[in-house]
MARKEVEX-554193 format. One line per 5 residues: number of its first residue (from 1); for each residue x, y, z of C-alpha. Coordinates in nm, 2 decimals. Example, Ala and Ser with C-alpha at 12.3 -4.5 7.8 and 13.67 -1.06 7.14 Angstrom:
BEGIN
1 = 1.23/-0.45/0.78  1.37/-0.11/0.71
END
This chain:
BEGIN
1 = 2.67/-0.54/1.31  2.33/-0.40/1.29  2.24/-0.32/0.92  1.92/-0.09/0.99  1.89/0.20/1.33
6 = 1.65/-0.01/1.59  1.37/0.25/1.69  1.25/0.12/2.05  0.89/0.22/2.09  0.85/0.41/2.41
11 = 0.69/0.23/2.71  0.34/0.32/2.74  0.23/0.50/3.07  0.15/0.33/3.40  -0.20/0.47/3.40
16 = -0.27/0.30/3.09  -0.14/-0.07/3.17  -0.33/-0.04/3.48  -0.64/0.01/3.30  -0.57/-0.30/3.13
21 = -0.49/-0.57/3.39  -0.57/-0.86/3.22  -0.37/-0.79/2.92  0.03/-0.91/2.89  0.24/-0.66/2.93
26 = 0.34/-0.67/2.55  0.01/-0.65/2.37  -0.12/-0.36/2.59  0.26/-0.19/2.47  0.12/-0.28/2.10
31 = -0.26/-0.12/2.20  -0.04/0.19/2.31  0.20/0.16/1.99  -0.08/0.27/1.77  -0.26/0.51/2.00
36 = -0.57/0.30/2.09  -0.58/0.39/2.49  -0.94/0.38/2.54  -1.17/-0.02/2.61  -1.36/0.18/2.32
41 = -1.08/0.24/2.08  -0.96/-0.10/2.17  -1.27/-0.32/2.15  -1.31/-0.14/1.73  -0.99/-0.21/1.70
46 = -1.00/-0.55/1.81  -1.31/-0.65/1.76  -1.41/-0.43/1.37  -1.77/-0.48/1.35  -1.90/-0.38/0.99
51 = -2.27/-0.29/1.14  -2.09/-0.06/1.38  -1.79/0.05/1.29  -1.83/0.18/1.00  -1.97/0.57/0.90
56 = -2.28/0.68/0.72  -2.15/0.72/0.36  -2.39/1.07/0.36  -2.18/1.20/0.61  -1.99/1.33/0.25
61 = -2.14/1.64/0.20  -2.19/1.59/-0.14  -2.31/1.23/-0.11  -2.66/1.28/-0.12  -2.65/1.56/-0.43
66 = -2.43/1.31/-0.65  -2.68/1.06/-0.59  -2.91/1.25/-0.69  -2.72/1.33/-0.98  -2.66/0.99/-1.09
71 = -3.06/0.88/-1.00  -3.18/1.15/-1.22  -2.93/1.07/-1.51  -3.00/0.69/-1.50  -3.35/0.73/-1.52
76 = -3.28/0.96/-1.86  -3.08/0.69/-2.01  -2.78/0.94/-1.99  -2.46/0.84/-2.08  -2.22/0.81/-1.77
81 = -1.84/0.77/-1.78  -1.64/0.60/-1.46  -1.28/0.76/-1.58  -1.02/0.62/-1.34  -0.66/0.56/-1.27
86 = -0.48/0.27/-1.45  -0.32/0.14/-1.07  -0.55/-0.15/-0.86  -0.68/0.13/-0.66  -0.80/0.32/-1.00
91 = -0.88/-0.07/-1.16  -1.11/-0.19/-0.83  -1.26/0.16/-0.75  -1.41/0.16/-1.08  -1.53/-0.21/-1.07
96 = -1.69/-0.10/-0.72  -1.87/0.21/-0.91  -2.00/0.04/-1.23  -2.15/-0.29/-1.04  -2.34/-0.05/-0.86
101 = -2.44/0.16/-1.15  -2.51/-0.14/-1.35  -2.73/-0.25/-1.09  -2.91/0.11/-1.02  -2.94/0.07/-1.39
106 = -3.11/-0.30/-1.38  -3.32/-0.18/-1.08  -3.47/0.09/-1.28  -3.56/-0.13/-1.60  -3.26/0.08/-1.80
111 = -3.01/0.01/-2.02  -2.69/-0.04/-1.84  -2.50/0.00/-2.21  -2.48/0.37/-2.11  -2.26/0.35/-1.80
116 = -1.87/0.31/-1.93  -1.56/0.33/-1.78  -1.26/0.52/-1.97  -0.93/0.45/-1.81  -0.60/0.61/-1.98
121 = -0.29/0.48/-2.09  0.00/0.48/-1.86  0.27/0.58/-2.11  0.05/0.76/-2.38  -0.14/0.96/-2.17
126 = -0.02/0.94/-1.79  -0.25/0.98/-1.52  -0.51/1.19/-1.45  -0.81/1.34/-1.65  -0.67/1.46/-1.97
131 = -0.89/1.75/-2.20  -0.83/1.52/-2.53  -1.01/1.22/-2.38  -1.29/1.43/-2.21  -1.34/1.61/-2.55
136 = -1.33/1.27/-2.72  -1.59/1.13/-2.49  -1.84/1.44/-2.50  -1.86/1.38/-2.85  -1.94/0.99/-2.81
141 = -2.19/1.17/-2.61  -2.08/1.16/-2.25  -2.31/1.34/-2.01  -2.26/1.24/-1.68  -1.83/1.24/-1.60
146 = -1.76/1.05/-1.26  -1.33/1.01/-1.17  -1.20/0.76/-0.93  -0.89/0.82/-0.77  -0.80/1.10/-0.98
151 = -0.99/1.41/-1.10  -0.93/1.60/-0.77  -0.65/1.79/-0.96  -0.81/1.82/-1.27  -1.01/2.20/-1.23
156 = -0.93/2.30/-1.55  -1.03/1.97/-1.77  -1.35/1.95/-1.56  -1.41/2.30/-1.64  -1.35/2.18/-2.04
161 = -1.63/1.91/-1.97  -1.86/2.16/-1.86  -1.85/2.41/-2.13  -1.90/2.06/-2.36  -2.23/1.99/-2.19
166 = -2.07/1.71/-1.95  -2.11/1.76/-1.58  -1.88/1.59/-1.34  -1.83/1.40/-0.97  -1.51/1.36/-0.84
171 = -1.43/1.05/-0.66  -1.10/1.08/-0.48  -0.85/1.09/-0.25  -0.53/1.25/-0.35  -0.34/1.52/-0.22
176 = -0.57/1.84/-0.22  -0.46/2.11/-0.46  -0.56/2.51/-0.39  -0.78/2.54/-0.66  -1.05/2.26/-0.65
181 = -1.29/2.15/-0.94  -1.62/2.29/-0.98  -1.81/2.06/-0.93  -1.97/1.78/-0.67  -1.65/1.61/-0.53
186 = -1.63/1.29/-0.28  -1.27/1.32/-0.09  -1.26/1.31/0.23  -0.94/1.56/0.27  -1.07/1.90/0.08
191 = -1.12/2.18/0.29  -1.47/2.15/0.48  -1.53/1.80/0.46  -1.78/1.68/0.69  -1.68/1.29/0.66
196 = -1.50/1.17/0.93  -1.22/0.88/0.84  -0.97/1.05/0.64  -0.75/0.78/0.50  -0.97/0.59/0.27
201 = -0.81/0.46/-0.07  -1.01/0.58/-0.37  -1.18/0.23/-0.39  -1.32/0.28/-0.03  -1.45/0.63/-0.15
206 = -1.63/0.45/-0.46  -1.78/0.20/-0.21  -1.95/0.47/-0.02  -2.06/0.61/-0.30  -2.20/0.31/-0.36
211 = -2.35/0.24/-0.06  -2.47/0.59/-0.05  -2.66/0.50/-0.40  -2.80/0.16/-0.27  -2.96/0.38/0.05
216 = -3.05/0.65/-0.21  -3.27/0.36/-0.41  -3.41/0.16/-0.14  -3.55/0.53/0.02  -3.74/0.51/-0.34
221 = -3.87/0.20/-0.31  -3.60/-0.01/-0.53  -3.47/-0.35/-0.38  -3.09/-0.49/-0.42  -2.97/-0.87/-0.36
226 = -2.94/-0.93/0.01  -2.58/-0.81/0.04  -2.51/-0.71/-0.24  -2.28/-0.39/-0.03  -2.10/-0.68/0.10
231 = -1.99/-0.86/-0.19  -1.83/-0.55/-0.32  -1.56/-0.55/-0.06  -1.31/-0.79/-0.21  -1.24/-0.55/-0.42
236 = -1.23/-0.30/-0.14  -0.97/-0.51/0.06  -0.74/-0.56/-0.28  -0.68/-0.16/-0.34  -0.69/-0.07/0.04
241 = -0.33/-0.27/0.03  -0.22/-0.20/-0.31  -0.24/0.15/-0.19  -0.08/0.13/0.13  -0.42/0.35/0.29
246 = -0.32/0.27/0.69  -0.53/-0.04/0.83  -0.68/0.16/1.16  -1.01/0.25/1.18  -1.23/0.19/0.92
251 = -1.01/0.10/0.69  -0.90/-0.17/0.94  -1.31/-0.26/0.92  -1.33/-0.31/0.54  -0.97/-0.48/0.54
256 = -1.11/-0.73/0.78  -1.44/-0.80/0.61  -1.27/-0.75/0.25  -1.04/-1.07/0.35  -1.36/-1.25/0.45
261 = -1.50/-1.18/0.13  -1.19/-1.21/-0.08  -1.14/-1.59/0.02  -1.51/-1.65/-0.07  -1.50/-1.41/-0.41
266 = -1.79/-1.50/-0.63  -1.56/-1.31/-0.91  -1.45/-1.57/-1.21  -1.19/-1.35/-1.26  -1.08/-1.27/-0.91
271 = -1.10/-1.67/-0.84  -0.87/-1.74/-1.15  -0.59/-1.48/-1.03  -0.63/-1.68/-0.69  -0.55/-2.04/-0.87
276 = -0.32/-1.87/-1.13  -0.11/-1.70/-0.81  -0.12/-2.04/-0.62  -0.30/-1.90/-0.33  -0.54/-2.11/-0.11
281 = -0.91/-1.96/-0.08  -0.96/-1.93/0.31  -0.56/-1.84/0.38  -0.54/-1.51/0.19  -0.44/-1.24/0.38
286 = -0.28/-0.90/0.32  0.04/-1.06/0.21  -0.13/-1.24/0.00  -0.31/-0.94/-0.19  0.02/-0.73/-0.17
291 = 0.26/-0.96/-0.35  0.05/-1.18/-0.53  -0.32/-1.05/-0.64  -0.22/-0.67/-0.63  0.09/-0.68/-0.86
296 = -0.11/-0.90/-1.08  -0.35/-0.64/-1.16  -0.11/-0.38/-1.17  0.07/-0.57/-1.46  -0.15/-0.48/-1.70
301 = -0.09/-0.08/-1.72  0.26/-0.15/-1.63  0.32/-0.41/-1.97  0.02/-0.37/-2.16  -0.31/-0.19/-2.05
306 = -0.56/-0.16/-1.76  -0.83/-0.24/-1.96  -0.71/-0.58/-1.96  -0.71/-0.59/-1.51  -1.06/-0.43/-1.53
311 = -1.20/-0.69/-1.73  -1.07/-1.01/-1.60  -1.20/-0.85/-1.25  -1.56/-0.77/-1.40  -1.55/-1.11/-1.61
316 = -1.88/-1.24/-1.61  -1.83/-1.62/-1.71  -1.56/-1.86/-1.64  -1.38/-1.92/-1.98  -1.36/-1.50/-1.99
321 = -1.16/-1.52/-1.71  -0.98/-1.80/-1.79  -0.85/-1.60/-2.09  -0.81/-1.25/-1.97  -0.59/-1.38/-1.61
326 = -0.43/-1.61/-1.80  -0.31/-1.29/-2.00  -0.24/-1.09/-1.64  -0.02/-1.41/-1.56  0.24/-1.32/-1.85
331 = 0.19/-1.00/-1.81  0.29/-1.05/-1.46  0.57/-1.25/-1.56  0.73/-1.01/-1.83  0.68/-0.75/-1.58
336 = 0.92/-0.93/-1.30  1.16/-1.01/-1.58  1.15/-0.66/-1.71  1.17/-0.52/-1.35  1.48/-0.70/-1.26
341 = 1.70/-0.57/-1.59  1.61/-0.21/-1.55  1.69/-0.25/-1.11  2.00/-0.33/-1.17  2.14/-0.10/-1.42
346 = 1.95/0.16/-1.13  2.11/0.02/-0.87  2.46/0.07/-1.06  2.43/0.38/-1.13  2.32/0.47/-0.74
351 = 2.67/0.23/-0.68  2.85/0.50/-0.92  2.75/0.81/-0.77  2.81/0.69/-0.40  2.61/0.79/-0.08
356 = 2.37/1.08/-0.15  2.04/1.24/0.04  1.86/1.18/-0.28  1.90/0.98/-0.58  1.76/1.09/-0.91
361 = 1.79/0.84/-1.25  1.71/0.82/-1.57  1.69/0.57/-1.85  1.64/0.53/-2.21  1.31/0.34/-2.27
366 = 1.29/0.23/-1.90  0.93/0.20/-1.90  0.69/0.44/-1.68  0.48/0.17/-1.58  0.77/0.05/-1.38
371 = 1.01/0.32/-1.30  0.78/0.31/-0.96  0.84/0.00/-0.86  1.23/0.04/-0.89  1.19/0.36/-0.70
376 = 1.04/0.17/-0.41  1.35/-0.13/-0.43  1.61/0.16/-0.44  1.46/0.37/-0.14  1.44/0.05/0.10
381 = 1.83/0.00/-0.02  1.96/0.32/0.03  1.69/0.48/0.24  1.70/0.81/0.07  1.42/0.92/-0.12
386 = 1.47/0.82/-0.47  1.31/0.90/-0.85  1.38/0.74/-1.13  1.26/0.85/-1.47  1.21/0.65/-1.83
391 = 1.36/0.89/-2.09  1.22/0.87/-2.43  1.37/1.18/-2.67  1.32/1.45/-2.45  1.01/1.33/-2.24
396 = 1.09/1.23/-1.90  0.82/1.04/-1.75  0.88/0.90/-1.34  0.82/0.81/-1.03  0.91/0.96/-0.67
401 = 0.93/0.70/-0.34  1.04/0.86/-0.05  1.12/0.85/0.34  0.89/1.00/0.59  1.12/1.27/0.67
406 = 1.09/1.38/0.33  0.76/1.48/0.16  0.79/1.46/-0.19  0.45/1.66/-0.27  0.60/1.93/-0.07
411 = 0.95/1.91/-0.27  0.80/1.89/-0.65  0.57/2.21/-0.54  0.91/2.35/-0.47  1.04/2.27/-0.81
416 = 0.72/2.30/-1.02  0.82/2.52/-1.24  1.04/2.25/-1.40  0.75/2.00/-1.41  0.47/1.94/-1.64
421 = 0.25/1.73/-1.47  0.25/1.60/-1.08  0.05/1.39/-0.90  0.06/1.14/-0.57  0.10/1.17/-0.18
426 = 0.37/1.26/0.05  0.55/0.98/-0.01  0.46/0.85/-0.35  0.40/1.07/-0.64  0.44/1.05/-1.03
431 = 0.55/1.32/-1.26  0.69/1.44/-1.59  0.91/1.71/-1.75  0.94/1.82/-2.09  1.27/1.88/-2.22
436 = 1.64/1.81/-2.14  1.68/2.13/-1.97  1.36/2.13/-1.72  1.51/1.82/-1.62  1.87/1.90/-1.53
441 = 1.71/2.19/-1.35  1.47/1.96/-1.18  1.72/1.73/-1.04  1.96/2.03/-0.98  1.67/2.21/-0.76
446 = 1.55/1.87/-0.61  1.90/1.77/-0.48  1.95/2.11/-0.34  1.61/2.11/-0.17  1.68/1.73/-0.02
451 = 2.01/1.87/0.12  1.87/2.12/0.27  1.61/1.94/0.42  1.75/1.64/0.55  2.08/1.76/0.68
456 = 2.18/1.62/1.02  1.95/1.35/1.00  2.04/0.98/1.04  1.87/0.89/0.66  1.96/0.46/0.78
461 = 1.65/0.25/0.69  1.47/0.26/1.05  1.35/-0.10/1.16  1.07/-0.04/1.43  1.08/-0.24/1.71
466 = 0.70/-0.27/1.89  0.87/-0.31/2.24  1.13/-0.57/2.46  0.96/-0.90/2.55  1.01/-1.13/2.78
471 = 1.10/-1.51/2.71  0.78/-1.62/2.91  0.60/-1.45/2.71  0.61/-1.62/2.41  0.33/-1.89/2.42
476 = 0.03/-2.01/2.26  -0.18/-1.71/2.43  0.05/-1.44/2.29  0.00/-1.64/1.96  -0.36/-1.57/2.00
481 = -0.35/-1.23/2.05  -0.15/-1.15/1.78  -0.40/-1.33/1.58  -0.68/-1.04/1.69  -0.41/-0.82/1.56
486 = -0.47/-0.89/1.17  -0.50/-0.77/0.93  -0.19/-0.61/0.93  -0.02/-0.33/0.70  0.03/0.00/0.68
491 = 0.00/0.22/1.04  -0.09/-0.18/1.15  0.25/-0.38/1.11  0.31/-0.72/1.19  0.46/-0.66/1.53
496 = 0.82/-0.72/1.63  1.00/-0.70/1.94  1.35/-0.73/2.11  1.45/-1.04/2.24  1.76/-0.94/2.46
501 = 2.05/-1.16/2.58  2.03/-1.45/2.39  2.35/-1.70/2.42  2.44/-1.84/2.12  2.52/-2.25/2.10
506 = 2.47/-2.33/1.74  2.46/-2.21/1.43  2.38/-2.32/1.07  2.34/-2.23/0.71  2.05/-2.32/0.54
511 = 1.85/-2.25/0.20  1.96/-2.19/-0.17  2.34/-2.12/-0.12  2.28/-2.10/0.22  2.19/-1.77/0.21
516 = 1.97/-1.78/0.55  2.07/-1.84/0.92  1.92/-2.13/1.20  2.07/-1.99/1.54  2.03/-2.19/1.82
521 = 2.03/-1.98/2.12  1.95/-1.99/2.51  1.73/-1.68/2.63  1.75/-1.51/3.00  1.57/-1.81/3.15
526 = 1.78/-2.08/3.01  1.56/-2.20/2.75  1.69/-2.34/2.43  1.51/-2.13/2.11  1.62/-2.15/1.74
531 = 1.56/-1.84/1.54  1.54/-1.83/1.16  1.71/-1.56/0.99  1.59/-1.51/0.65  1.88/-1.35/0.41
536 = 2.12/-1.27/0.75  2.38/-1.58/0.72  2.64/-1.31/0.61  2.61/-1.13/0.94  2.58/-1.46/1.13
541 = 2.88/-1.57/1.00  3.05/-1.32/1.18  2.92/-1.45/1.56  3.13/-1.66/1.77  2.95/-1.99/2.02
546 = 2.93/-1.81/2.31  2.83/-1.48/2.21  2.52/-1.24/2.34  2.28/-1.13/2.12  2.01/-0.90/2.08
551 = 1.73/-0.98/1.82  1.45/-0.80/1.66  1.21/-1.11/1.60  0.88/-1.20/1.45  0.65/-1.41/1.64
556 = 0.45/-1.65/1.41  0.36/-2.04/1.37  0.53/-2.27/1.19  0.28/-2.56/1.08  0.48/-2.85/0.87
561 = 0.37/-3.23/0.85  0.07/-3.16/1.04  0.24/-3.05/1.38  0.28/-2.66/1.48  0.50/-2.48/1.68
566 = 0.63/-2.09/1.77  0.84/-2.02/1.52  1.07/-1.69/1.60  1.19/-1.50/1.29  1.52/-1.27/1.35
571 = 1.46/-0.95/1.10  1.82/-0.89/1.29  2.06/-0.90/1.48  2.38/-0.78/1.68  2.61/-0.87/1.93
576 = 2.48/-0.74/2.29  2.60/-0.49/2.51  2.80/-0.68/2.74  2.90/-0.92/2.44  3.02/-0.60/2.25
581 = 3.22/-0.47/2.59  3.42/-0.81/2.64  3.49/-0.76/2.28  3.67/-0.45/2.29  3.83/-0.57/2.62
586 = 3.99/-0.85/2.41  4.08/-0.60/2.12  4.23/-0.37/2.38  4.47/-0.65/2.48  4.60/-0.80/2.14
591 = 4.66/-0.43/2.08  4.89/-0.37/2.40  5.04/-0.72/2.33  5.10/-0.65/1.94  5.29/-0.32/2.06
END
């Protein structure tokens, strides 16, 4: 019956739950799920504190030339760029960059007129630096060019900018290519770097950059608001989800603070997303930012432009952001709409072709800024990696979402030769190829390579399972510690365990069309429980009064008309091992009887 392969984490070693006595059994398996063995490791992990826990932004070992750079070029009235990607991590790293350069600029009695940001059109340009836009912006008179989350792959263009006159920082954090730009370059993955958290987004990159520049002043004597590091980090906590950058270490640091300050945001514009979204300042959380603020922001490149997410973000006044997230909200709204036609004339064709190790589809006009996006629905269906391009004459322009046994970065340097342009991470990448041909022998070479590379291997959508609890251990206090737990996202997921045994007694269907499942059920101890079972009334359907069953759950709180209780969410489901045994018993006998 089970829809998705259960992955039991392994038990963690006696050694290390003896070192943790007071701990239930189940949150020290959780401390062991993600590696944290050590009181030290645990007490950051539980307890982030942003005075402690988080590095020296001149442990970069560029940090202290570039802001030097920047210093000198400020006080010159130089004209600085912030050229950035068009996604949230691109939108909010730059916002992070030019409020701190604006207020380096204000510090030092300049102009702040001559810091700019330049961010490129998704469909018209793509991403990444482009030698047309930095020869455009040289001759608006462009000195000092400073990326964010791109620019690490752009050697050549910087090299352009340079023979213009225009000298460059990178601020990055994309996959590292062999030849790197000339220039002073913030990325915390090229070879040699001395920084030592690896998995920052680009927007946690800017904001040590600008942290490094607020230090870099205040050695020279200039003064910033009391906090002013601080109330840059809802934008950190936004783009750190957005860009699914693993919430461990310090990431886990600036998430936790980022919320703090994301429920308090002084931003007009950030405030208005909040109200537009229906979202309740002091109960947003990472769910929150990833399906309702983040896709928000996103909207704009997708339907329209960034420019549009930067500004409502940077708005200065209420009725500015009144106007400009009002604008992101239709945006929004045309993009879901949008979203939905183009998924399921995908998801027929994936239907057409049957069960493959890779998928790869293309579509007249289906827009780049959303190819993505139907990638990442198709590979959680079919758990293959998928692409899916928007054809327009004989441009292809896509997307890549994949599995973790399949790196894409690794597979489009295998096919490169067919490829234009690449960009992204091992399991998220955007592309294009020029001309009908390159792309038939793109997705000829890319199907042959998947094959190869993933034969033998069970390619079902993986559901991992934290570890098996026990029925007494579901109370208030695990409720508590679950709580210490958040934020949770990627490499930090909301934990869930198996609950073995259970006896069903009831069952009901509930919701629009009754599309989800209320089991009632007694656990080993006798206990009465009742599981919800969001989307799985299909599969409940199927279970008999009587039966065993196992369940993968989610342990939360359900608060309604002012009372709370545990609620337990079933993510699934299937008949136990002794349930499934008497089954086949009873098979095996109204098969002897039949003959």
């Amino acid at each position: 019956m089970a829809r998705m392969r259960w992955r039991l984490a392994p038990p963690p070693p006696d050694e290390v739950r003896e070192r943790f006595p007071e701990y239930p059994a189940s949150v020290v398996q959780m401390l062991w799920n993600r590696g944290l063995a050590t009181q030290e490791a645990v007490d950051e992990f539980l307890l982030p504190d942003y005075g402690h826990d988080l590095h020296d932004p001149f442990l970069f070992r560029d940090m202290r030339r570039a802001c030097e750079r920047v210093w000198l070029a400020i006080e010159a009235g130089e004209r600085i760029v912030v050229y950035t990607d068009y996604d949230a991590d691109g939108v909010t790293g730059a916002a992070v960059l030019v409020t701190a350069l604006q207020a380096l600029a204000k510090g030092l009695g300049r102009d702040s007129a001559t810091i700019d940001k330049y961010i490129p059109h998704r469909e018209k340009e793509g991403y990444g630096v482009k030698r047309e836009a930095v020869e455009a912006l040289a001759a608006a008179g462009m000195n000092l060019l400073i990326t964010v989350d791109c620019g690490i792959g752009s050697a050549a263009e910087i090299v352009r900018a340079r023979e213009l006159g225009v000298e460059a920082i990178v601020v990055d954090h994309h996959q590292v290519p062999e030849k790197l730009p000339d220039c002073l370059i913030l990325h915390p993955l090229v070879r040699g770097e001395t920084y030592p958290f690896k998995c920052l987004a680009a927007v946690g990159v800017a904001y040590k950059f600008a942290v490094g520049l607020m230090r870099f002043a205040e050695e020279r004597g200039l003064k910033f608001e009391t906090g002013f590091d601080k109330w840059l980090l809802d934008l950190v906590a936004i783009a750190t989800v957005t860009d699914f950058m693993p919430l461990i270490g310090e990431n886990r640091t600036l998430e936790k603070y980022g919320l703090v300050v994301l429920n308090k945001t002084r931003r007009p514009g950030l405030k208005k997303i909040i109200e537009l979204a229906s979202l309740k300042p002091g109960a947003i959380d990472t769910v929150a930012v990833g399906y309702y603020i983040g896709p928000r922001i996103n909207a704009a490149s997708r339907m329209d432009h960034a420019d549009v997410a930067f500004a409502t973000v940077m708005a200065a006044t209420d009725e500015e952001a009144d106007e400009l997230a009002h604008r992101l909200e239709r945006l929004n709204s045309d993009r879901q709409k949008y979203s939905d036609e183009i998924t399921l004339a995908a998801r027929a064709d994936v239907t057409a072709v049957g069960p493959r190790r890779i998928h790869l589809l293309a579509g007249d006009g289906w827009s780049p800024g959303i190819v993505g996006l139907i990638a990442g629905k198709l590979v959680t269906e079919t758990g293959v990696p998928v692409f899916v391009f928007g054809r327009d004459g004989d441009r292809y322009v896509g997307s890549g979402r994949s599995i973790p046994e399949f790196d894409v970065m690794a597979a489009l340097e295998k096919v490169k030769p067919f490829v234009a342009h690449y960009g992204g991470h091992r399991q998220a990448c955007g592309l294009t190829i020029e001309g009908e041909a390159n792309y038939l022998g793109f997705r000829d070479a890319m199907t042959a390579y998947a094959d190869e590379t993933l034969a033998g291997q069970d390619l079902r959508p993986t559901l991992e399972i934290e570890g098996e609890i026990q029925p007494e251990e579901i109370n208030w206090e695990l409720i508590d510690w679950l709580s210490r737990f958040e934020p949770y996202g990627e490499g930090n997921r909301r934990p869930r365990f198996l609950l073995p045994g259970l006896k069903l007694s009831g069952a009901d269907f509930v919701g629009r069309e009754g599309k989800h499942a209320r089991l009632t059920v007694r656990d080993a101890n006798g206990k009465t429980r009742r599981l919800i079972g969001f989307g799985l009334a299909a599969p409940a359907a199927e279970l008999k009064m009587g039966d065993l069953v196992d369940a993968v759950v989610e342990i939360g709180v359900n608060e309604w008309n002012g009372s709370r209780e545990i609620q337990l969410k079933a993510v699934d489901f299937h008949l136990a091992e002794t349930s499934r045994a008497a089954a086949s018993s009873k098979e095996r006998q109204l098969a002897e009887k039949t003959i």
